[in-house]
C-alpha atoms as one frame of an Amber mdcrd trajectory, in Angstrom:
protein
  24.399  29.695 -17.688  21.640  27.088 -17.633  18.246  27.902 -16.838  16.593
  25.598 -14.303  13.956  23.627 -15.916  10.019  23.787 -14.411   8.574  20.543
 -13.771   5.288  20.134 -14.824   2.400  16.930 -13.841   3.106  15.511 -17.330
   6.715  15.607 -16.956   6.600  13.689 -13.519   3.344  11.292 -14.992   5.886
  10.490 -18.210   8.942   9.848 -15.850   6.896   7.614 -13.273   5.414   5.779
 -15.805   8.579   4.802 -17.221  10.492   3.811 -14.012   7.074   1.605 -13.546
   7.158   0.220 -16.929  10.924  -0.743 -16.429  11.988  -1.081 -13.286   9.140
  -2.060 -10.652  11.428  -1.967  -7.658  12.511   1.393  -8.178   8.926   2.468
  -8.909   8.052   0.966  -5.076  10.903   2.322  -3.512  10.088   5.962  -4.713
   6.609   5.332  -3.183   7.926   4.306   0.066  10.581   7.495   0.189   8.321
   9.971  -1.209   4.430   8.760   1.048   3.991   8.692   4.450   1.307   6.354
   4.940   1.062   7.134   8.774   1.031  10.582   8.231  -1.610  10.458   5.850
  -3.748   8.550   8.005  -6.385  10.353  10.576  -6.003  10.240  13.669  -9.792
   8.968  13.948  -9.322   6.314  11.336  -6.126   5.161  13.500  -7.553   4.895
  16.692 -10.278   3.065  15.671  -8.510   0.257  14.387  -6.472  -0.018  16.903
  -8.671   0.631  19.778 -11.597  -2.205  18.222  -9.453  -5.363  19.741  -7.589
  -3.704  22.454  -4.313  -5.204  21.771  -1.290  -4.680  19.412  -2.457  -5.865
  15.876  -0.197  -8.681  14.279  -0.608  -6.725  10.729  -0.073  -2.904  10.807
  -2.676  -0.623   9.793   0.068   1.216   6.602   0.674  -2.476   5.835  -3.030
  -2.906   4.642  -3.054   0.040   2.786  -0.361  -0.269   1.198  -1.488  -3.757
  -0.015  -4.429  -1.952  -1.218  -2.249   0.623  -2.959  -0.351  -2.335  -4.739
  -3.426  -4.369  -5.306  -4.483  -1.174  -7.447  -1.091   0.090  -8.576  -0.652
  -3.312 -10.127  -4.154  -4.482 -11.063  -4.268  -7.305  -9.455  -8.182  -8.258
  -9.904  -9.112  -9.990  -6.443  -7.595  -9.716  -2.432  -7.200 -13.394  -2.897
  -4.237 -13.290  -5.585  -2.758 -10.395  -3.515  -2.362 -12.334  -0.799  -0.828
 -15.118  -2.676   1.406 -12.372  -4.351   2.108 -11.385  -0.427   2.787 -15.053
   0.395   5.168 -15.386  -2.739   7.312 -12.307  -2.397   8.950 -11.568   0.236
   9.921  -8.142  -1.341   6.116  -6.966  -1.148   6.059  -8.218   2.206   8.642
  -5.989   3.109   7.464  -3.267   1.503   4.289  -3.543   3.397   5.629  -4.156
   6.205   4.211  -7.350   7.215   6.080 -10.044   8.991   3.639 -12.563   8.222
   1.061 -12.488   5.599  -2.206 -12.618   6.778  -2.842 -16.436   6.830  -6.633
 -16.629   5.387  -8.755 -15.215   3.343 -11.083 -14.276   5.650  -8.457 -12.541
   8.326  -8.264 -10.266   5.131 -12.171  -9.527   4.958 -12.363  -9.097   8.447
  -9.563  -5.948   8.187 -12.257  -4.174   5.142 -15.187  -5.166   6.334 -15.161
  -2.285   8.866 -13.124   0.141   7.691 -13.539   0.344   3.579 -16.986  -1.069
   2.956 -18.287   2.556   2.365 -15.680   3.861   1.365 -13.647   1.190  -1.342
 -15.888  -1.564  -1.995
């Protein structure tokens, strides 16, 4: 009879790092299965960003952060190359959920400036 095996941090650490050092889809698409942005979110944080133009938002709120979450996953050094990663590949747009990359810089700045100045940058 086999005994199940106990998974341990480094186990999972060893195995994620792998998948992300060989196959980067697969590394994304066991984020998106296994993180639920929205849940994650507070319900404080959520109605603020929402409620501060008092219309539906072309970009999502989990789209943003999960830019940010690539932008550090991957190290890409400034929000300007993201978005030209997010203009490029229409996989990451997906993944973020954006329909449309934000066009400018500065729609970009305008999403932080608010929310993450204390708290990212």
């Amino acid at each position: 009879m086999t005994r199940p095996k106990q998974l341990s941090f480094a186990d999972i650490y060893s195995d994620c790092n792998s998948i992300f050092g060989n196959d980067k889809y697969h590394f994304l698409s066991l984020l998106e299965e296994n993180i639920d942005l929205e849940e994650l979110i507070p319900s404080s944080f959520y109605n603020h960003f929402y409620s501060s133009i008092g219309r539906n938002r072309v970009y999502p709120l989990s789209g943003f952060l999960w830019a940010l979450l690539i932008q550090r996953i991957f190290s890409i050094p400034t929000d300007r190359l993201l978005l030209i990663f997010l203009q490029y590949s229409k996989e990451l747009r997906d993944f973020c959920g954006f329909v449309k990359v934000p066009g400018t810089y500065i729609q970009w700045v305008y999403f932080l400036r608010p929310f993450f100045s204390a708290c990212i940058y």
